[in-house]
Structure formats: C-alpha cells, structure tokens
C-alpha positions in Angstrom: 101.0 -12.9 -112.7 102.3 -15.7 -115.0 101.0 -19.2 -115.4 101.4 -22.3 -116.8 99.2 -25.8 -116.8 99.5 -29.1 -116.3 101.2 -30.1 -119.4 103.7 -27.9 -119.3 104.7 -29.2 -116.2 104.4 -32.3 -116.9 106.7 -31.5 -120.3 109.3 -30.9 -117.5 109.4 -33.6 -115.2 109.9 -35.9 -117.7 111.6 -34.0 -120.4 114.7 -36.2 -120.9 112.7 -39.5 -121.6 110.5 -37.5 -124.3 112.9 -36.1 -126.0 114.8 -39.2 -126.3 111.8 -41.4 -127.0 111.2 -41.6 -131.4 107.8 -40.7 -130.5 108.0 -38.1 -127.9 104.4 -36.7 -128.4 102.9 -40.3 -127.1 105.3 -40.0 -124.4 103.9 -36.7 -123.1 100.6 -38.1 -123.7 100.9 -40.9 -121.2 102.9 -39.0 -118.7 100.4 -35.7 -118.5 97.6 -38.5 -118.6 98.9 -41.0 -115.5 99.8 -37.2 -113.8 96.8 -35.8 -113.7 95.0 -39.2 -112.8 97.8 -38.9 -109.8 96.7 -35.7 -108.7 93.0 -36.1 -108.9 93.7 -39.5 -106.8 96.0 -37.1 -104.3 92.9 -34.2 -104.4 90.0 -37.0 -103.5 92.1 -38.4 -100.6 91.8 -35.0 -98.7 88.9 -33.8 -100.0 90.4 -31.1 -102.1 88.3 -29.5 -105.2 90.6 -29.9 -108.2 88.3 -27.0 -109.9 89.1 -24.6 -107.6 92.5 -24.3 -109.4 91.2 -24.7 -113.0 90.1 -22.4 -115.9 88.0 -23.9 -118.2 88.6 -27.3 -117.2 92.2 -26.5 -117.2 94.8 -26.6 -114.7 95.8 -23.0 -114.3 98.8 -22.6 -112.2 100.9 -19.7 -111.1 104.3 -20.4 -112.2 105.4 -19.7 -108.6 103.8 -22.8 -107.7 104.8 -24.9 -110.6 107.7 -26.3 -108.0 104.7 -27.6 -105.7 102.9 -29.2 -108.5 105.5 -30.8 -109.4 106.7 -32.2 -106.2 103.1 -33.5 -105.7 103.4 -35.6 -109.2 107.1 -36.8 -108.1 105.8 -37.8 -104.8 102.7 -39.7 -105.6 105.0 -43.2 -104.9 106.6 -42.1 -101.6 106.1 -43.8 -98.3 103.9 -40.6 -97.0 102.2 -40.0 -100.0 101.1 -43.5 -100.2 100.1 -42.8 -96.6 97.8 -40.1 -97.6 96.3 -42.2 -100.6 95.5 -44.8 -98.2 93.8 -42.2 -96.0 96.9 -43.3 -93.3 96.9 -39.4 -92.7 98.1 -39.9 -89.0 101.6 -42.2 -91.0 101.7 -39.2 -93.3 102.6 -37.1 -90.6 101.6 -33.7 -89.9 104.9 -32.2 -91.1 103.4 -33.9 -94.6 100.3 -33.0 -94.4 101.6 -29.6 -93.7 103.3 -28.6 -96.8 100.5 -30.4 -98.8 97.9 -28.2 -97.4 100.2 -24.9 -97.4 100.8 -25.4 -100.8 97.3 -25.5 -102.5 96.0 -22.9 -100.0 99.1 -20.5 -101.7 97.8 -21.4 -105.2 94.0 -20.3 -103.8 95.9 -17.0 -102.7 97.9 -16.5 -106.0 95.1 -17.1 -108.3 92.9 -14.9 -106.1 90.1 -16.7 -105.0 87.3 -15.7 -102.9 88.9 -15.6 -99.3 85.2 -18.1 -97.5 86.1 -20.3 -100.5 89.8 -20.4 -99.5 88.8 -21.1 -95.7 85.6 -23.8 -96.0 88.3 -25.7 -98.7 91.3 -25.4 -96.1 89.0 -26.3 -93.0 87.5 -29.6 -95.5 91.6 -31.0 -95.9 91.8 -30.7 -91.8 89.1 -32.3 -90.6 89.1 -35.0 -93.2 93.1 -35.7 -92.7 92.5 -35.0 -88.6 95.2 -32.5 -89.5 93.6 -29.9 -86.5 94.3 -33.0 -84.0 97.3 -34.4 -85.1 99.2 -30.9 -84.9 98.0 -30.3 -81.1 98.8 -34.2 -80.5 102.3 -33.5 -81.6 102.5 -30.0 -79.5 101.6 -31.8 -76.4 103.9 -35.0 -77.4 106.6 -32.7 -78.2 106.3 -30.3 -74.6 106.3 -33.8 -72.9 109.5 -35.4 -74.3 111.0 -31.7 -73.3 110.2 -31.7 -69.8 111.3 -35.6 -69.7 114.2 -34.3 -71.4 115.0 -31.5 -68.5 114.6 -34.3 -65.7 117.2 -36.4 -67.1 119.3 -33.6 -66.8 118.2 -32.8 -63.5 119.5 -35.6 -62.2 122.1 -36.6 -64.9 124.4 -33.4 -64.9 127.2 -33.0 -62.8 127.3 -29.4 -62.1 123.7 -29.6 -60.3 125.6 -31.9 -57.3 123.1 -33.9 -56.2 123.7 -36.6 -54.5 121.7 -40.4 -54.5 119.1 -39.4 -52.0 118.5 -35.9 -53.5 117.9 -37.6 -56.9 115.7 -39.8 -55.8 113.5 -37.4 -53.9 113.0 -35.0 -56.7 111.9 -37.7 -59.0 109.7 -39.2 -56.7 108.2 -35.4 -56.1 108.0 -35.3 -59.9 106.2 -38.9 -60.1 103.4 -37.8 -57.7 103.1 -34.7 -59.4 102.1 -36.2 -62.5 99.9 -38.3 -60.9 98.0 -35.1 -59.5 98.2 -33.7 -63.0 96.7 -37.1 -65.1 93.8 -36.5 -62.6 93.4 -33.1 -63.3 93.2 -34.0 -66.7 90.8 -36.6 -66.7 88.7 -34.2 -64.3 88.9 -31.7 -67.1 87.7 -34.1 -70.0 85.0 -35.7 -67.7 83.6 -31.9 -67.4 83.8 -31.7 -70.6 81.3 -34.8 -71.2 79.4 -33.4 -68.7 79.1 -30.3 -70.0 78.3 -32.2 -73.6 75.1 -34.0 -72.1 73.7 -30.7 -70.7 73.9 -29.2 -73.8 72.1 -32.2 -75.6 69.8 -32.6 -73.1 68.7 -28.9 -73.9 68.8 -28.9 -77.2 68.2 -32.2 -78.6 64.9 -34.3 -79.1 64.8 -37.1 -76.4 63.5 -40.7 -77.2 62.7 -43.3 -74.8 63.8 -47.0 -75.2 60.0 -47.7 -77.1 60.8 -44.8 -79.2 63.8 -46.8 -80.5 62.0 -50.3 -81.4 61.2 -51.1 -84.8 58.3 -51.7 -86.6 57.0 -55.9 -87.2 57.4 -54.6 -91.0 61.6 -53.3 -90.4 62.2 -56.3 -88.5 60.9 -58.8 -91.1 62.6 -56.5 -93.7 65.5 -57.3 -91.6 65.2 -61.3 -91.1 64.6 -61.5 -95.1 68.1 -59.7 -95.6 70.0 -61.6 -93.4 69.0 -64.9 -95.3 69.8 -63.1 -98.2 73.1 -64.6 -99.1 74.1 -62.1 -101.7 73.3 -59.6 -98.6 75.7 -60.9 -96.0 78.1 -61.2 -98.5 78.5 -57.8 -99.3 78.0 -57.2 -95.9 80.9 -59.1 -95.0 83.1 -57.3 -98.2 81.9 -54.2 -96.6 83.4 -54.8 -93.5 86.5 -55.7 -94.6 87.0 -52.4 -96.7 86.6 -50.4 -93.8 89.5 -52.7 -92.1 91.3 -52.5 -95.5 94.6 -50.6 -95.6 94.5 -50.1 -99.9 94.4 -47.2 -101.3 91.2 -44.8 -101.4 90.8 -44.4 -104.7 90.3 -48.5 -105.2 88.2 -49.1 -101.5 86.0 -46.0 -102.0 85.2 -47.1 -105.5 83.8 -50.4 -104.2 82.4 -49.6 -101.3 79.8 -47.1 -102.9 79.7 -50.3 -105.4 78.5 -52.7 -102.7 76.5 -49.8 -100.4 74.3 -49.1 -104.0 73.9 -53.3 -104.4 72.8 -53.6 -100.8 70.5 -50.9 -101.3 68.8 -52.5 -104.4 68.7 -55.8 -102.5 67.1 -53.9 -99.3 64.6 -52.3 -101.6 63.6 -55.2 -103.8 62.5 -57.1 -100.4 60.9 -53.5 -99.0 58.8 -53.2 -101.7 57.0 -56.3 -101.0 55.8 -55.6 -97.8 53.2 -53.2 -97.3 54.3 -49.5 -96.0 51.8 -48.5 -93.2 52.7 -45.2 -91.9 50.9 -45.8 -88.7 52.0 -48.9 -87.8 55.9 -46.6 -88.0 58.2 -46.0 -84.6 59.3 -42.9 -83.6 63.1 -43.8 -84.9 61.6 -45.1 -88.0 59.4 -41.6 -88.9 63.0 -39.7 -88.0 64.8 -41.8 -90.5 62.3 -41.6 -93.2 61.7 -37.9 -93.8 64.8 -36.3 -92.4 66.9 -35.5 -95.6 70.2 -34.8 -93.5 72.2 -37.3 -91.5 71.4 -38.0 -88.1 72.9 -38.8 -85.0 71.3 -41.1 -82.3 73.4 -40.7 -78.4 73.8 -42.0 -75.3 75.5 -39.4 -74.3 72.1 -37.5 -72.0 73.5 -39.4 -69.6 70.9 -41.2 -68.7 68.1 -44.4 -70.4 66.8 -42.6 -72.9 68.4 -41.6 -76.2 69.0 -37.9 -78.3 68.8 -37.6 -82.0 70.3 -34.6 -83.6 72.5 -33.3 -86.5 75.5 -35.5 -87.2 78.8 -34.2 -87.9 79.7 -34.8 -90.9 83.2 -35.4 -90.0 82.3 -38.2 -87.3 79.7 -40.2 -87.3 77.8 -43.7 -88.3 75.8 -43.7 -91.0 73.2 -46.6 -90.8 71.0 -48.5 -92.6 67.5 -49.1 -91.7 65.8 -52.7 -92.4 
C-alpha cells in the first residue's frame, strides 16, 4: 500500500497560494503547522488517539484516504465542524458524525491495526459524541414522521373515498392508539428502572443516610472554602464553562486550569487541620482510598444510598471538603 503524510497533503490544499507566495517554503510552514493544530483540536473533541495513525511521530496515511484528511482540514471552519469542536455533537448531526468516524476507522483498517484497538478507539468516538443514541433517536424520529406521513395520506388522497365521518373516525382510532402505545412505552422504561434498582440493590454496597454525613473536620474544610473568595470565584468560572458554548479546545484548557487551582486552595486549608482517620464517615473512607471514580445513587429505590463504579461516560465527579 502507498502513503503519504501530512505535509504532503497539506502541500496540496494550499498549493496555489505557495507557489505564488516569494517565499513559498514559509508558506507551507504555516499551513502544515495551523493544520495539524486543526486536526489534533478535531482528534481531542471526540476522543480520537492521533498516534494511532502515526509512524514515528508522523502522520502516516494511506493515500486512499488522503481525500478524508483533507476534507477534515478544509472543514475545520464549517457550521458542523464547529459543532463538533464545541462538543455540540447532537448540531453536528449524526450524518456528520458519521463520515467522521467512518473515515478514521478506514485508515485503522488500511494501515492494519490490531482489530480490539480498532473497536475500543471506535466505541471511545461514540460514546463521547452520543453517536450510539443519536443514530437510534434519528431511526425512531425518522419511522414516526413516516407513519404521520401515511395518515395524511390516509385521509388526504382521493382514491381511498372516505368521506368526513370516516376521516374522522380513523384518526380518532389512531389518536387513542397512540395513547395506548405512549403508555406502553413508559411501562417499558419504568421496568427498566425497576429492573436497574434490583440489580444495584444486589450488587452494590448500601449506605444509610449517617453513612453519608461528613466528618466536623470536611465540614469546617468546607465553611473555610466557601469564605475563600479566590474559591467561589473559580467556582463560579467553573460553572459557567460547563454552560459555555466555546470551543473545547479553549474551555477544557481552563477548566483543568481552575479544577488544579481549587485543588491547591482545598489542600492548603486541608493541611491545617488535623487528619484523624477515626473520627472519618463511611462516604469519607470510600472517597479517600478508592483510586477509581465512584458513583453514589438513589436509584435502590428506597432511603438509603449505593456506591459503585461510575461510568466513565456519565457521571459527576465531585469534590470532597
């Protein structure tokens, strides 16, 4: 198989305004180096490992997919794009998302790697974009505007005959129906639930409401921070990045900024009040020597609470005070 890299590429794209530019090697320069910053922008926005599809910290691309690199560098300013970059993945559209993911699972295939690398990298794009969701979402929105498209007919096309009454009667059957079937479907998600909490109430450790409290020491941890101005600033900044609609690359960036701040702040005031491991909760001892992240749940379906493994994909990480 024949390949080519990123510069090459790159040399293409924008081969007219070198060649015409009286110093076409700066040119090249500044276009390979805002491209590739484009493209590891792109990778990071849907968790995709640019290193998977480099060769000694090269790009190495089969030249059958040098058409889908290159629409990936022309596309990094388009409305979807943009979506993507903003982690908007739902605007992007799963058409979008689609031919994204398509086209770096082909250059997986083409350069031949390991088939488990190829599936845990393609199962990382989809859960992080929702891309598994949104094309089920669009199945079921897409069977629904065909069957209100049928009714219309139904009812709207001459050589069926119906007259006023008849109309109205089958649409009226058709309304009650629907009814019946909404119910069946919140039935079937409500088993669903139900069958959730039995599994958690099997498997999962179970915490009463005093397992839950917090030690004097947390709480005055806690009462320090939120006089803390610098604290409740960030706080605050915090917030309002995960309202933000910018792009990733610039909102992630801070936000591990601010979360590593906050964490200094947290443990400056920690540090000066005594650690007594007996005097620790439950919850506390949980959070303090597990080393993965955690979920705590209602969802028993009763009082008390469940810790287990959170998913990666969906869940709140906290921060104890």
């Amino acid at each position: 198989m024949q390949y080519t890299n990123l510069k090459d590429i790159v040399k293409y794209i924008y081969e007219e305004e070198i060649e015409n530019d009286h110093e076409p090697e700066d040119v090249l320069k500044r276009k390979y180096d805002a491209s590739n910053a484009n493209l590891i922008e792109i990778f990071a926005a849907i968790d995709f490992l640019p290193d998977l599809i480099k060769r000694d910290g090269h790009y190495c691309i089969p030249k059958d997919d040098a058409p889908f690199i290159e629409w990936l560098i022309r596309e990094y300013t388009s409305s979807p794009m943009q979506n993507i970059r903003r982690g908007n993945f739902y605007e992007a559209g799963s058409e979008y998302l689609h031919k994204v993911i398509t086209g770096l699972g082909k250059i997986l295939i083409d350069i031949g790697t390991d088939e488990i690398k190829i599936k845990v990298q393609i199962e990382l794009i989809q859960k992080k974009t929702d891309y598994h969701l949104m094309v089920r979402i669009d199945n079921i929105r897409n069977h629904m505007s065909q069957i209100l498209f049928n009714i219309f007919n139904y009812v709207h096309v001459p050589t069926f005959n119906l007259n006023f009454e008849e109309k109205c009667t089958y649409l009226d059957t058709v309304g009650n129906k629907l009814q019946l079937f909404d119910k069946e479907i919140q039935e079937d998600f409500s088993k669903l639930i139900k069958s959730i909490e039995k599994e958690i109430k099997e498997k999962h450790l179970k915490l009463t409401n005093d397992d839950m409290q917090f030690s004097d020491r947390t709480k005055k941890i806690h009462e320090m921070l939120e006089a803390n101005q610098e604290f409740v600033k960030l706080r605050k900044e915090l917030e309002e990045l995960d309202m933000s609609k910018g792009f990733l690359k610039k909102t992630e960036k801070k936000k591990r900024a601010i979360v590593a701040r906050m964490s200094e702040i947290k443990n400056d005031v920690a540090k000066n009040i005594p650690l007594k491991v007996d005097d620790l909760t439950m919850i506390e001892k949980l959070l303090y020597t597990t080393d993965t992240a955690i979920s705590f749940t209602h969802k028993g379906g009763d009082d008390d609470w469940y810790v287990g493994e959170a998913d990666p994909n969906n869940h709140f990480k906290g921060m104890i005070w």
